[in-house]
N, C-alpha and C positions, 0 to 999 in steps of 0.2 A: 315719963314725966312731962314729955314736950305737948303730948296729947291735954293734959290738963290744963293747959294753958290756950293751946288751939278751943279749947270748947267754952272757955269766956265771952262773953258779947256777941254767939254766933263764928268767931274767925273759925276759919277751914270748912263750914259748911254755907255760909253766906258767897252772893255772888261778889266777884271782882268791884275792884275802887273804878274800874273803866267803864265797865259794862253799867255799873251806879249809873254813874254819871250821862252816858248814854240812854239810859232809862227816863231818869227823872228828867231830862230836856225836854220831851214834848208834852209833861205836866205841866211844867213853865209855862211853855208856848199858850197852851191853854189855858192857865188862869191870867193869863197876860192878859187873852181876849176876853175873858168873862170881866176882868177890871175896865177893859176900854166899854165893854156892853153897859158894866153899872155907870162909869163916867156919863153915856149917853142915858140914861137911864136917869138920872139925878138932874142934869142940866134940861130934859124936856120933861117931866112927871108933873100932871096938874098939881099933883097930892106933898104939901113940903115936908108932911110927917113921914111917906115914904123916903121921899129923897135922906130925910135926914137918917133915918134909921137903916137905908142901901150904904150911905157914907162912914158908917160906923161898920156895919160888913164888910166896908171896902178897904179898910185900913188895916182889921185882920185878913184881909186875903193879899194886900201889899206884901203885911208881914212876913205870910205865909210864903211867899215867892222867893222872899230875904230868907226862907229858914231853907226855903228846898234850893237855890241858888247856892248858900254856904256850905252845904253838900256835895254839893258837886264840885264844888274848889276844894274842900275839904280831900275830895277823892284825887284830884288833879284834875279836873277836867275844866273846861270852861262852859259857863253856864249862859244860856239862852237869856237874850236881855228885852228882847219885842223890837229892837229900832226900827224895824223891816216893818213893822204896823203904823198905819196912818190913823189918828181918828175920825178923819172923814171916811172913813172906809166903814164906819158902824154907822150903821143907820136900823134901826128898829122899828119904826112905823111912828105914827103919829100918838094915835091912842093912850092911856096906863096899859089898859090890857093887853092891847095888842104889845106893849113894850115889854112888860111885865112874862110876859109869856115868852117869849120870846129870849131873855136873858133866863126864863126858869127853864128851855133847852139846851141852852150853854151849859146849866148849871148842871143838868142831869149829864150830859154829855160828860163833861169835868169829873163829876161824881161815878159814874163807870169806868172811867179811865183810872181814876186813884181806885177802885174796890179792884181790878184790872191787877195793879200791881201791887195790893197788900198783897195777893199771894204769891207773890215773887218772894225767896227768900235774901232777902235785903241783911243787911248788917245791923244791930239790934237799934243803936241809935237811928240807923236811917227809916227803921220801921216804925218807932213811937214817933217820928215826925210825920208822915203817913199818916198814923193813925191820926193825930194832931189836925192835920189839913184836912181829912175826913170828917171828920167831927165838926170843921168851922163851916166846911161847904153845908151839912145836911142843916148846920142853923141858919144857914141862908136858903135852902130850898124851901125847909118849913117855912120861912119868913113869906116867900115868893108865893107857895102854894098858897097860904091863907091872904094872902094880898090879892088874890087873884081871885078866890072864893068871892069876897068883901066886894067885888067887881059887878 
C-alpha cells in the first residue's frame, strides 16, 4: 500500500529536497547575471523599442528566480540571492550588437544549463517549473536572435 503513495508526484524515485536545492543554486546564479546583462542592456541600447520589450523579459526572468528560489526554501535549502554581483561588473560593449550578442551568450549558456537539468529527475513540481523557466528563456533567445538578424 505504502508503494502507491511513494509513486504520487515522483516521491521515492525523484532526487532528495538537499540535493534540489543544491542543483537549482547555480540556475539562480545564472539568471541572476543574465538579468544584471539585460539591466545593462536596456539602460545603453540606442533602440527604446528593444529596451522596452528586454524589460518585459526581464520581469518574467525576475519571476522566474522567485519561482526557482521558493524551491529551494521549499526544499530547506537557502537559496542564492546575487549580493556578491556588482553591476558595474557588466559591461557589454558599446554597440546594440555588439550588446545584443553578447547577453544572447548568457542567454544560450542559461538555456543549456536548464536543458542540463531537465534531465535530472527532479520532483514533479520542481520539474514543471523547469519546464516553465525554459520556455520563458527560449522567448527571450528567439527575441535576441531576430534582434540581432534586424542588426
Amino acid at each position: 500500500m505504502a508503494n502507491i503513495f511513494l509513486k504520487k508526484g515522483g516521491a521515492g524515485f525523484s532526487i532528495g529536497r538537499e540535493e534540489t536545492a543544491q542543483r537549482l543554486n547555480p540556475l539562480i546564479e545564472k539568471l541572476i547575471v543574465l538579468n544584471h546583462c539585460y539591466d545593462y542592456v536596456i539602460l545603453h541600447t540606442s533602440n527604446p523599442d528593444t529596451a522596452e520589450r528586454l524589460e518585459a523579459f526581464q520581469k518574467i526572468a525576475r519571476a522566474d528566480v522567485g519561482k526557482l528560489s521558493e524551491t529551494i526554501l521549499s526544499n530547506g535549502g537557502v537559496p542564492y540571492n546575487g549580493i556578491d554581483l556588482e553591476a558595474s561588473n557588466f559591461n557589454l560593449g558599446t554597440g546594440d550588437a555588439e550588446m545584443l550578442r553578447a547577453v544572447l551568450d548568457q542567454e544560450r549558456a542559461f538555456l543549456d544549463a536548464i536543458a542540463a537539468e531537465r534531465k535530472v529527475r527532479h520532483h514533479i513540481r520542481t520539474q514543471a517549473i523547469l519546464e516553465k523557466v525554459h520556455s520563458n528563456g527560449q522567448a527571450r533567445l528567439t527575441f535576441l536572435e531576430n534582434a540581432i538578424k534586424q542588426k
